[in-house]
N, C-alpha and C positions, 0 to 999 in steps of 0.2 A: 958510757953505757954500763949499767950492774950486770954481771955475768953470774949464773951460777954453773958448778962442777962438781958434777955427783963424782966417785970413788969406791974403791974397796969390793967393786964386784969381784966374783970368779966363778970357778968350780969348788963347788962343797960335800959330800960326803949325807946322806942323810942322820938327821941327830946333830949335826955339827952346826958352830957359829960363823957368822961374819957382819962385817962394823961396816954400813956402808957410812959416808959422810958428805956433804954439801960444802963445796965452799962456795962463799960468797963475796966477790969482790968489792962490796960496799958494805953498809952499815947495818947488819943484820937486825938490827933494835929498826931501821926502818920497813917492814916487814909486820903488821899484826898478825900475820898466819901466816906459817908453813907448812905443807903437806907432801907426803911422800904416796905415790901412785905407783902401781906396776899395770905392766899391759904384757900380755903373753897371746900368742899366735891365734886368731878366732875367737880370742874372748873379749870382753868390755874392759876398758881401763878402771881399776878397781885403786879406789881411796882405801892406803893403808895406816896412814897412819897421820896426825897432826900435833900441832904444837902452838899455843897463841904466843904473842909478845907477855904476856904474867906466867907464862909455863904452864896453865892447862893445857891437857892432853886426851887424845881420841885414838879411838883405838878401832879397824873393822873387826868383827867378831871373829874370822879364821885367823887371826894373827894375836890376837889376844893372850894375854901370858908369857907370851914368846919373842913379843919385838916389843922396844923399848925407845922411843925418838928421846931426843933431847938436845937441849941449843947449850953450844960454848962460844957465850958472845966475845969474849975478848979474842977468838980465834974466828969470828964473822963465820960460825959453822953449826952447821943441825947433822947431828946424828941418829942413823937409826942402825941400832944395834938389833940382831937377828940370832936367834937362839934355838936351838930343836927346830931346823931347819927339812919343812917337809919335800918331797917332791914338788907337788904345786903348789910349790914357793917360787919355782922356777918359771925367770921372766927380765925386762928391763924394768928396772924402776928410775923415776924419774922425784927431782926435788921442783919443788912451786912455791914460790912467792907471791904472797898478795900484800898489797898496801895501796893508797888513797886513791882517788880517782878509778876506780874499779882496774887497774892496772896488775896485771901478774907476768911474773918472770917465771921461766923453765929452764931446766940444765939440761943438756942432751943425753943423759940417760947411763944407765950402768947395767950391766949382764950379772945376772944371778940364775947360777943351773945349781940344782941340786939332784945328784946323784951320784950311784954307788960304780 
């Protein structure tokens, strides 16, 4: 069974960074798309960010500028790196795999509070 394992949540500081990261027990290249989701208390799980198997990339507009995904295949891992870190930035985020057969994995998720 492919597991994934989000990382790197915490408490942040507003302005400040932090590197969340996916691991993925299997073969990240099997994966056409990864995406990174936050969901915070009362609101819609909001698509933040993606990545195809060629490295294009998507972006939702309030994170724009600011988070950065990106895959280190030889370490079966997507990165999303978080920058000017607002308040409601504050949430779990979650990593998703989709590949063939309409099939998608999920990690169980990482805490991100940001404040002062």
């Amino acid at each position: 069974q492919v597991n994934f394992a989000e990382s790197g949540g915490g408490l942040v500081q507003p302005g400040g960074s932090l590197r969340l990261s996916c691991a993925i027990s299997g073969n990240i290249n099997d994966f056409y798309r990864i995406e990174w989701y936050r969901q915070s208390p009362g609101k819609r799980r909001e698509l933040v960010a993606a990545v195809s198997d060629w490295d294009s990339t998507e972006y939702a507009n309030s994170v724009k500028g600011r988070f950065t995904i990106s895959r280190d295949i030889p370490k079966n891992t997507c990165n999303l790196q978080m920058n000017a870190l607002e308040p409601e930035d504050t949430a779990v985020y979650f990593c998703k795999g989709m590949k063939s057969a309409s099939v998608d994995t999920w990690g169980q998720g990482t805490l991100v509070i940001v404040s002062s």
